[in-house]
MDTraj code that builds the backbone (N, CA, C; nanometers):
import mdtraj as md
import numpy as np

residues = "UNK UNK UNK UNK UNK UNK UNK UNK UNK UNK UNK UNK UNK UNK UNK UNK UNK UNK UNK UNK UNK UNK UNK UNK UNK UNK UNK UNK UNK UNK UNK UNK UNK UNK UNK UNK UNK UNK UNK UNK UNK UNK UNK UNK UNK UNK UNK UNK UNK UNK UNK UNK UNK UNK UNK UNK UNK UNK UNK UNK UNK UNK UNK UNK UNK UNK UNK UNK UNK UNK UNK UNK UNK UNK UNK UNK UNK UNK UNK UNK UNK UNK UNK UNK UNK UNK UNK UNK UNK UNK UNK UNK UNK UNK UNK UNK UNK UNK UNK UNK UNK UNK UNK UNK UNK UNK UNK UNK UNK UNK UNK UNK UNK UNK UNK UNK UNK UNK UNK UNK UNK UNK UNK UNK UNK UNK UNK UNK UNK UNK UNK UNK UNK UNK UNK UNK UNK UNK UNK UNK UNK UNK UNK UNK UNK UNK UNK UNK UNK UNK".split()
xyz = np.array([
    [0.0843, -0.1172, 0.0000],
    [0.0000, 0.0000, 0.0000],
    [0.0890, 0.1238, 0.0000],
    [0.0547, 0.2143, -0.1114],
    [0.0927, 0.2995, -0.0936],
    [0.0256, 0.4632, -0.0608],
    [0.0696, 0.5950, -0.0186],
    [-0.0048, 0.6816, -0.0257],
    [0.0826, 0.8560, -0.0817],
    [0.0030, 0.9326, -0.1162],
    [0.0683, 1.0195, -0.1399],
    [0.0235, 1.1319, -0.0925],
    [0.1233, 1.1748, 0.0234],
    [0.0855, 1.3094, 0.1110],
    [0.1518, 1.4548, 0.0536],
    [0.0667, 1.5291, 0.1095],
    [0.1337, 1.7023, 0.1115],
    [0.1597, 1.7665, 0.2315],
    [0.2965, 1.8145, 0.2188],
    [0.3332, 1.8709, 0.3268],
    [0.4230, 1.9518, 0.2690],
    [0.4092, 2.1245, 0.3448],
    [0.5185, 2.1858, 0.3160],
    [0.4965, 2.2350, 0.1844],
    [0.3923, 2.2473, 0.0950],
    [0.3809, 2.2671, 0.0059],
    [0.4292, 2.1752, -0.1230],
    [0.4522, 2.0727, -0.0788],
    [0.5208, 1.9295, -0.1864],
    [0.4882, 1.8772, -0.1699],
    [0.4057, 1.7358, -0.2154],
    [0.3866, 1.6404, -0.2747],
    [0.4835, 1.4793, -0.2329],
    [0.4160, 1.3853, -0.1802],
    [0.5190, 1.2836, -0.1785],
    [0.4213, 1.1582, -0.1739],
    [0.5202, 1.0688, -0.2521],
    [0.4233, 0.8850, -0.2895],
    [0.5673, 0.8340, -0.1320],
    [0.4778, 0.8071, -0.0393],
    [0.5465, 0.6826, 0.0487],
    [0.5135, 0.5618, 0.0720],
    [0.5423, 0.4695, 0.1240],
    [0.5452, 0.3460, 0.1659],
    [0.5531, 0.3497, 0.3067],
    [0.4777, 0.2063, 0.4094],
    [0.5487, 0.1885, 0.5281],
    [0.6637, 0.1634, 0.5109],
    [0.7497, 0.2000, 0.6324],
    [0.9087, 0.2206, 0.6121],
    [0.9820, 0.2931, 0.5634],
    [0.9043, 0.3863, 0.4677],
    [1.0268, 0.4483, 0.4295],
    [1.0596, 0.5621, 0.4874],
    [1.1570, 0.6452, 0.4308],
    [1.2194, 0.7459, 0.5356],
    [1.2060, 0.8247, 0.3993],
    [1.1488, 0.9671, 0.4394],
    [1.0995, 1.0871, 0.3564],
    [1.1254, 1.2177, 0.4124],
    [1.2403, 1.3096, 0.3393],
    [1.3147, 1.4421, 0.4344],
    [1.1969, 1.5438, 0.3444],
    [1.1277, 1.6000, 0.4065],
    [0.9915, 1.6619, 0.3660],
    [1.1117, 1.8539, 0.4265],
    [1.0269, 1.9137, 0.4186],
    [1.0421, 2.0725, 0.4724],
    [1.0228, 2.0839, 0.6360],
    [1.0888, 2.1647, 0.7087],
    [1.0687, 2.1307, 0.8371],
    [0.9947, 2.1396, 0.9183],
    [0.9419, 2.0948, 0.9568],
    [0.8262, 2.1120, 1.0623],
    [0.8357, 2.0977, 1.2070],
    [0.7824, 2.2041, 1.3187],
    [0.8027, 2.1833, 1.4234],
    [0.7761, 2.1100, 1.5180],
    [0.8571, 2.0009, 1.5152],
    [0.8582, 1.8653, 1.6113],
    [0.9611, 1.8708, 1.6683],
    [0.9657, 1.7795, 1.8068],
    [1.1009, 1.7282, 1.8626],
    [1.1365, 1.5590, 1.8052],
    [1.2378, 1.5758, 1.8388],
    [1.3077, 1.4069, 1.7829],
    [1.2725, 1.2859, 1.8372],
    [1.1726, 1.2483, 1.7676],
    [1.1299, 1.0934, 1.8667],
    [0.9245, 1.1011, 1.8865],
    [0.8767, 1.2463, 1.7467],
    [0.7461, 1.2789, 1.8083],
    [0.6953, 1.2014, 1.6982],
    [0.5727, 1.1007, 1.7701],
    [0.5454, 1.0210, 1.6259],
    [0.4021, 1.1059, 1.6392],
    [0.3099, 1.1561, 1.5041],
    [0.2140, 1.1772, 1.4974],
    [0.1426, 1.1168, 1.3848],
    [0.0050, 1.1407, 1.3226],
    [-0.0480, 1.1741, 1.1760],
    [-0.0272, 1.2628, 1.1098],
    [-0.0385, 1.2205, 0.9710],
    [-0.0845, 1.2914, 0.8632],
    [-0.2206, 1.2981, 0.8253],
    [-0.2922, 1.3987, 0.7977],
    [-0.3975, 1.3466, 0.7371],
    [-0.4317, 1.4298, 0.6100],
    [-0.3231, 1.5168, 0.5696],
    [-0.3408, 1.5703, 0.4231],
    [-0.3155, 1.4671, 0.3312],
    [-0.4075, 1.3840, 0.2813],
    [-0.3179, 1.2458, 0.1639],
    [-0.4387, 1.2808, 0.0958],
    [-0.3903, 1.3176, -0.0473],
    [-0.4300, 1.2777, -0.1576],
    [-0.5098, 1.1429, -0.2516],
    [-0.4087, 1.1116, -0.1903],
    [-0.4206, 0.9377, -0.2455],
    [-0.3447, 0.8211, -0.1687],
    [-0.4383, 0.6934, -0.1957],
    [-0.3657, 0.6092, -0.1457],
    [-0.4226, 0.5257, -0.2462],
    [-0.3311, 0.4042, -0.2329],
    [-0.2750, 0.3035, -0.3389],
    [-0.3275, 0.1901, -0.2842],
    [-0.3321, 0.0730, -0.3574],
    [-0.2861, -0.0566, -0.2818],
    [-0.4001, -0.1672, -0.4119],
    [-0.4664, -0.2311, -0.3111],
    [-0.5901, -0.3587, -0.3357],
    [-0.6946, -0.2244, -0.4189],
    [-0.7385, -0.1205, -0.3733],
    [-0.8065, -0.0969, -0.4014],
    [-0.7750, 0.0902, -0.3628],
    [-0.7845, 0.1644, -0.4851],
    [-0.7402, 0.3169, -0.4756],
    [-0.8745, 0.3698, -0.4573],
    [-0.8065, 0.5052, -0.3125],
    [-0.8963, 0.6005, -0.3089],
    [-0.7945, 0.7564, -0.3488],
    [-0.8984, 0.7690, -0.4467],
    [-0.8182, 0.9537, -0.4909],
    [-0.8943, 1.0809, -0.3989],
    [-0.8432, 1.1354, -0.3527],
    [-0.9192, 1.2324, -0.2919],
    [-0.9574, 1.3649, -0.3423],
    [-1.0608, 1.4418, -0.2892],
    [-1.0966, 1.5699, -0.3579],
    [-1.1184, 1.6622, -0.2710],
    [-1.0298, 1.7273, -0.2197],
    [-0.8908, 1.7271, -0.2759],
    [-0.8371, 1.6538, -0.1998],
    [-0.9103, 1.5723, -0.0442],
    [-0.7639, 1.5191, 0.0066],
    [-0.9097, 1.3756, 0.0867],
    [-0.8146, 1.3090, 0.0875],
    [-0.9194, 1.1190, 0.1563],
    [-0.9410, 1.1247, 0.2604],
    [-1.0687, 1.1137, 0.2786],
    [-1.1721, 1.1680, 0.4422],
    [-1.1032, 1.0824, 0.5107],
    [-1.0797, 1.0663, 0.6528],
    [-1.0387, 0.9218, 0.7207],
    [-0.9616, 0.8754, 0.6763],
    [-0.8798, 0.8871, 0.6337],
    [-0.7395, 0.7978, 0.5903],
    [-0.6349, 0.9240, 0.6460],
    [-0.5064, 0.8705, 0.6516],
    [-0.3948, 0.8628, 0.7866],
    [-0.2929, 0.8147, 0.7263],
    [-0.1566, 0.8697, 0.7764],
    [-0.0443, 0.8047, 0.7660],
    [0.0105, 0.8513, 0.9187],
    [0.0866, 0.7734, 0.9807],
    [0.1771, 0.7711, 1.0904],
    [0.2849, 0.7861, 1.1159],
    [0.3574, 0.8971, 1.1129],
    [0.5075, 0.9322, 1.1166],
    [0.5661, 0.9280, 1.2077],
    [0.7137, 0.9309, 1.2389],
    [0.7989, 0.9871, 1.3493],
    [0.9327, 1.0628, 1.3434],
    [0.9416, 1.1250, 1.3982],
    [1.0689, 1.2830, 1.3156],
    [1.1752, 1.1540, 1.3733],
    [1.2531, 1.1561, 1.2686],
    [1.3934, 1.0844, 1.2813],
    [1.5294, 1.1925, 1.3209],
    [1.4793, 1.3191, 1.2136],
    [1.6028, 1.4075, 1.2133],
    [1.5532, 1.5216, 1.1903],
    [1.6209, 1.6412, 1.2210],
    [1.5827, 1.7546, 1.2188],
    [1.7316, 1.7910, 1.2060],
    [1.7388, 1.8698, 1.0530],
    [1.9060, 1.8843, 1.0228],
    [1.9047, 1.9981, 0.9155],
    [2.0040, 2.0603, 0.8476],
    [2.0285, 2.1198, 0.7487],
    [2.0581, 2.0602, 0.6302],
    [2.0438, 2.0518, 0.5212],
    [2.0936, 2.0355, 0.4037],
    [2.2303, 2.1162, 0.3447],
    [2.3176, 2.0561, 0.2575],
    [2.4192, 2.1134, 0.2255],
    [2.3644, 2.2562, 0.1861],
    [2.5422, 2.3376, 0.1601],
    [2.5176, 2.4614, 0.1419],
    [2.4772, 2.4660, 0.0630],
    [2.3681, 2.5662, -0.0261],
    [2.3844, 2.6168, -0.1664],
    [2.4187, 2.7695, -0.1467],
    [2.5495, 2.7830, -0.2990],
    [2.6286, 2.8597, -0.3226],
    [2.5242, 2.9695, -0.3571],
    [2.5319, 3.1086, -0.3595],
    [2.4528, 3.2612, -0.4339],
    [2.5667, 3.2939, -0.4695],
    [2.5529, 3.3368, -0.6093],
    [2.6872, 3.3691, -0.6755],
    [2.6203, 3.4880, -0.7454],
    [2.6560, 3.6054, -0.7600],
    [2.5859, 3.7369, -0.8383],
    [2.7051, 3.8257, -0.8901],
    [2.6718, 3.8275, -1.0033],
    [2.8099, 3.9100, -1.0438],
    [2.7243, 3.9872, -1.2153],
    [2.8110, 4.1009, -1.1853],
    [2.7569, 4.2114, -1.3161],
    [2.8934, 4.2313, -1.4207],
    [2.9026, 4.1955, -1.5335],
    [3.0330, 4.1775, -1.5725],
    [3.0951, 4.3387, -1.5980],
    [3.2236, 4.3655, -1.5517],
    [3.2757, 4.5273, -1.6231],
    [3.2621, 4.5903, -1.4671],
    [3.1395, 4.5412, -1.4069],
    [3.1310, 4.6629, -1.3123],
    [3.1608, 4.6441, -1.1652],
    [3.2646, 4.5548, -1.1550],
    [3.3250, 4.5364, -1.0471],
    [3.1876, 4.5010, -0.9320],
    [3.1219, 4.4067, -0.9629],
    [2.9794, 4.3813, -0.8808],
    [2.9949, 4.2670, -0.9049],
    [2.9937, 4.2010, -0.6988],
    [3.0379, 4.0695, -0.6953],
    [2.9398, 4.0566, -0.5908],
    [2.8904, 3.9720, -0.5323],
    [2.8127, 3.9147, -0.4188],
    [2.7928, 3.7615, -0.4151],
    [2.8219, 3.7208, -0.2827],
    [2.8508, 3.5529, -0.2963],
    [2.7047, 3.5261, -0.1184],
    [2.6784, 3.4663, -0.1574],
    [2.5944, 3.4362, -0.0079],
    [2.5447, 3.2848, -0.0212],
    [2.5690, 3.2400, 0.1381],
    [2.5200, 3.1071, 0.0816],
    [2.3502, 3.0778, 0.2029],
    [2.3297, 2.9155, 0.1656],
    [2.2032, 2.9053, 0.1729],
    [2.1812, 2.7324, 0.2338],
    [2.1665, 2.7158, 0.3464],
    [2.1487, 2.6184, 0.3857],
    [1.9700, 2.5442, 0.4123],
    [1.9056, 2.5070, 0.3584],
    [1.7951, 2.4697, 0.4195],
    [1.7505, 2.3406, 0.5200],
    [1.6990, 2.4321, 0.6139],
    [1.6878, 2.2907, 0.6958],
    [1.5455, 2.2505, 0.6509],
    [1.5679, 2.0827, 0.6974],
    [1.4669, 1.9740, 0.6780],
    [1.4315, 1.8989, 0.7992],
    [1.3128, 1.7976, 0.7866],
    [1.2854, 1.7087, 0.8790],
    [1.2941, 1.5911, 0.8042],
    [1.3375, 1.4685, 0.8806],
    [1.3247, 1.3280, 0.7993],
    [1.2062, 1.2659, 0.9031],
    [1.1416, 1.2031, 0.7814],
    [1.0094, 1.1351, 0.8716],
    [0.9916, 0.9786, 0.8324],
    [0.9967, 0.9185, 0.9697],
    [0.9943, 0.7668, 0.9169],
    [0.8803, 0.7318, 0.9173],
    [0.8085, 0.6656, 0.8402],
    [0.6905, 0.6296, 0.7744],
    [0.6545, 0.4771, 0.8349],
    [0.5361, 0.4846, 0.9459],
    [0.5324, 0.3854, 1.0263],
    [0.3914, 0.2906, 0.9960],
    [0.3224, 0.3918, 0.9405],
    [0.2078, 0.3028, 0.8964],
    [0.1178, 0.3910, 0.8434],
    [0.0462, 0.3004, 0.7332],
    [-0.0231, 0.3713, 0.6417],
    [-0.2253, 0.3394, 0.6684],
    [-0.3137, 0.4098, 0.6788],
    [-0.4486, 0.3680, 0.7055],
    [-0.5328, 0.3921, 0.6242],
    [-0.5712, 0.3622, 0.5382],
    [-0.6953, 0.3740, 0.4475],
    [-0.8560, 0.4199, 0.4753],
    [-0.9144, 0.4578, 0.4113],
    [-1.0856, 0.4941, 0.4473],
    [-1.1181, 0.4073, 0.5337],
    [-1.0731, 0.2683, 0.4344],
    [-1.1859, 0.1592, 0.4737],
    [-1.1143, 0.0736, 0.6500],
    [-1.0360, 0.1495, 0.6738],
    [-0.9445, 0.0839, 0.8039],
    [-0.8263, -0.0357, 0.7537],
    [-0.8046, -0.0402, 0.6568],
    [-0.7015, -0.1350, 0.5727],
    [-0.5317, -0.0704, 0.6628],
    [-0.4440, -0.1411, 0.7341],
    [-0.3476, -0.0600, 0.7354],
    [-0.2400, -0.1475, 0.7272],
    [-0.1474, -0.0587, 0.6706],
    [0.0058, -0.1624, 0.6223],
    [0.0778, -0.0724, 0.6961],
    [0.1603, -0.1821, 0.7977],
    [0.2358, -0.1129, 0.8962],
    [0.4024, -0.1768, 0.8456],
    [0.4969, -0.0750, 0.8941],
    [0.6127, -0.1040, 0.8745],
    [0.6803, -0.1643, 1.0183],
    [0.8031, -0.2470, 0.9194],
    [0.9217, -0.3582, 1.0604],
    [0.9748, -0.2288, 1.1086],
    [0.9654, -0.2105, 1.2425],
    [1.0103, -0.1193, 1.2638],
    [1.1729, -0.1215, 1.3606],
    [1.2135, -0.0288, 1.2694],
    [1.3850, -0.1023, 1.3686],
    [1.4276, 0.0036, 1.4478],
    [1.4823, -0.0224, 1.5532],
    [1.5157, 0.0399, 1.6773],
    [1.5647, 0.1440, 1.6460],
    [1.7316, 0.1154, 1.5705],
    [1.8213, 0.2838, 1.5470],
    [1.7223, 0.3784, 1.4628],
    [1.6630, 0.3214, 1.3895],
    [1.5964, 0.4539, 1.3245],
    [1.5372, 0.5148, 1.3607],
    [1.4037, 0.4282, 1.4729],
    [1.2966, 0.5604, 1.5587],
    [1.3702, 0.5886, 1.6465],
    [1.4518, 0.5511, 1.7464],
    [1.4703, 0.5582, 1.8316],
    [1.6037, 0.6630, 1.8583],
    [1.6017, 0.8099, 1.8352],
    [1.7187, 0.9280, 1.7989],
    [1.8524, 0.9036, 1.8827],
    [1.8273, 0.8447, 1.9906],
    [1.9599, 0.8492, 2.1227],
    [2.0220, 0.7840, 2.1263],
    [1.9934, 0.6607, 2.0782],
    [2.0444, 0.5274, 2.0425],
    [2.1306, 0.5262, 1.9226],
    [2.0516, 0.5810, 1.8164],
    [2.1004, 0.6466, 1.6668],
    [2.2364, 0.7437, 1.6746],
    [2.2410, 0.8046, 1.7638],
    [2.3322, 0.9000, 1.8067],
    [2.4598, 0.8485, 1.9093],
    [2.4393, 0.7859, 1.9917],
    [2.4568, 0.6643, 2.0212],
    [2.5879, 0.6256, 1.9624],
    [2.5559, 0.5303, 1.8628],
    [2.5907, 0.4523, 1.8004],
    [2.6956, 0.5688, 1.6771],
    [2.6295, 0.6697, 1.6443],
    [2.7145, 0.7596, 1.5650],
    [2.8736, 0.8063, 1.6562],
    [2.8702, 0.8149, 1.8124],
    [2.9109, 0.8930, 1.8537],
    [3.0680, 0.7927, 1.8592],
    [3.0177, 0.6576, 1.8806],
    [3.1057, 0.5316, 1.9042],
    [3.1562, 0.5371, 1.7830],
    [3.1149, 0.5165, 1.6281],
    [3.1621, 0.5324, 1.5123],
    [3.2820, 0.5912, 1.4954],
    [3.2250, 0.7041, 1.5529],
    [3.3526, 0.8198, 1.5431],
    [3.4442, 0.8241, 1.6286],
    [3.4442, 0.8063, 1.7157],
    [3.5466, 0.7215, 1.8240],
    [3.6524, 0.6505, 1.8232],
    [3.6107, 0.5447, 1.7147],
    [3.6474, 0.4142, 1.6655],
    [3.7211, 0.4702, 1.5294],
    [3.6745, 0.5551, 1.4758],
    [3.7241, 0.5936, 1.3678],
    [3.8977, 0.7037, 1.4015],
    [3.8463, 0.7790, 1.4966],
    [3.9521, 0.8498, 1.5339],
    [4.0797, 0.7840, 1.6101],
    [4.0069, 0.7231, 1.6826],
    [4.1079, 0.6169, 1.7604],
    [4.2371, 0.5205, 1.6305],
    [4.1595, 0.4638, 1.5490],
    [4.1918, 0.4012, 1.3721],
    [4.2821, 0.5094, 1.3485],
    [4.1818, 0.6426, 1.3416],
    [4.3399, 0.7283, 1.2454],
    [4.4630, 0.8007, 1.3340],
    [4.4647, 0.8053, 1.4750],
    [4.5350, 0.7913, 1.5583],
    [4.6597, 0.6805, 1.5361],
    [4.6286, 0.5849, 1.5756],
    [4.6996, 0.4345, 1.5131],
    [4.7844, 0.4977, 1.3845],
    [4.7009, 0.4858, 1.2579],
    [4.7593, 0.5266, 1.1616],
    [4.8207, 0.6141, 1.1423],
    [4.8230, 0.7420, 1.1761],
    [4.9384, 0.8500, 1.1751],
    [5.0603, 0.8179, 1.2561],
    [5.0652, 0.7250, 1.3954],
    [5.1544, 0.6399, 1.4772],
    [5.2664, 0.5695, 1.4019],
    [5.1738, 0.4807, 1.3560],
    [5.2556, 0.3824, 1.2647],
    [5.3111, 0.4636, 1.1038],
    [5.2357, 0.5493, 1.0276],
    [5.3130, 0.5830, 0.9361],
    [5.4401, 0.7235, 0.9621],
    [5.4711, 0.7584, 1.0874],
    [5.5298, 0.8200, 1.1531],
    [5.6572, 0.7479, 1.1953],
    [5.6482, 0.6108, 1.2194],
    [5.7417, 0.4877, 1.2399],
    [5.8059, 0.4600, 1.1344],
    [5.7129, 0.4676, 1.0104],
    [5.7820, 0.3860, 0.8821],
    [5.8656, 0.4971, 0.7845],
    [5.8654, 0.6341, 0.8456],
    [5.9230, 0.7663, 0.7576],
    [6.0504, 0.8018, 0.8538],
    [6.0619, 0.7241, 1.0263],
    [6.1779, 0.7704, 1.0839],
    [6.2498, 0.6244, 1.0386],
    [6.2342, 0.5151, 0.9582],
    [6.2880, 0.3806, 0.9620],
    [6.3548, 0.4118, 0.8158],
])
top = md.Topology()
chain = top.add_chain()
for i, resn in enumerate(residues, 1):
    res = top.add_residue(resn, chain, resSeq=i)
    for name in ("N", "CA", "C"):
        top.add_atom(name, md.element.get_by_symbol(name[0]), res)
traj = md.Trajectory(xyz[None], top)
């Protein structure tokens, strides 16, 4: 089953499970709520909405609340010494997609796995990564420090 919500002024086809970085919205990390702007939903049997499907639902939970890379503003007037550079980060929300509900009460729910809903754990586990990683390139600058005095 699938459905396709609006949020943020955009448009999106999800699935249970999947993970969808929509425009940001004010939640904290770990807030599962509804949707109930959907358009459409998919599956055994489609309901299109006009403009949006009475009773039908999707179930989210904010995974992340982050920025997107920079984008560059580059402005320039040729001859006339007119330069302007500014940049542009937009932040987003990622929303994990936990279950989907239809008119008729039909609902396709997603496996739901721990690191993903669960932000602290997720973080967690990032924080050890990097740890492990630094500790690794520690080592390695050690040892190739050994092999340039040999």
């Amino acid at each position: 089953m699938f459905a396709i919500i609006r949020t943020g002024g955009k448009q999106y086809r999800v699935q249970a499970g999947d993970t969808v970085r929509v425009e940001k919205l004010e939640k904290n990390l770990g807030d599962t709520f509804d949707l109930t702007d959907i358009l459409m939903v998919g599956g055994d049997k489609a309901f299109i909405g006009e403009p949006v499907v009475k009773n039908a639902k999707v179930t989210v939970t904010v995974v992340r609340q982050a920025k997107d890379a920079k984008i560059i503003v580059f402005k320039k007037k040729r001859r006339q010494g007119y330069r302007r550079t500014a940049g542009h980060r937009q932040p987003f929300t990622e929303l994990f997609v936990q279950a989907i509900t239809s008119p008729e009460g039909q609902t396709a729910k997603a496996e739901t796995k721990a690191h993903v809903i669960d932000p602290k754990k997720k973080a967690e586990r990032q924080a050890a990564h990097v740890q492990q990683l630094k500790t690794a390139g520690k080592t390695a600058v050690v040892e190739a420090k050994r092999k340039r005095q040999q």
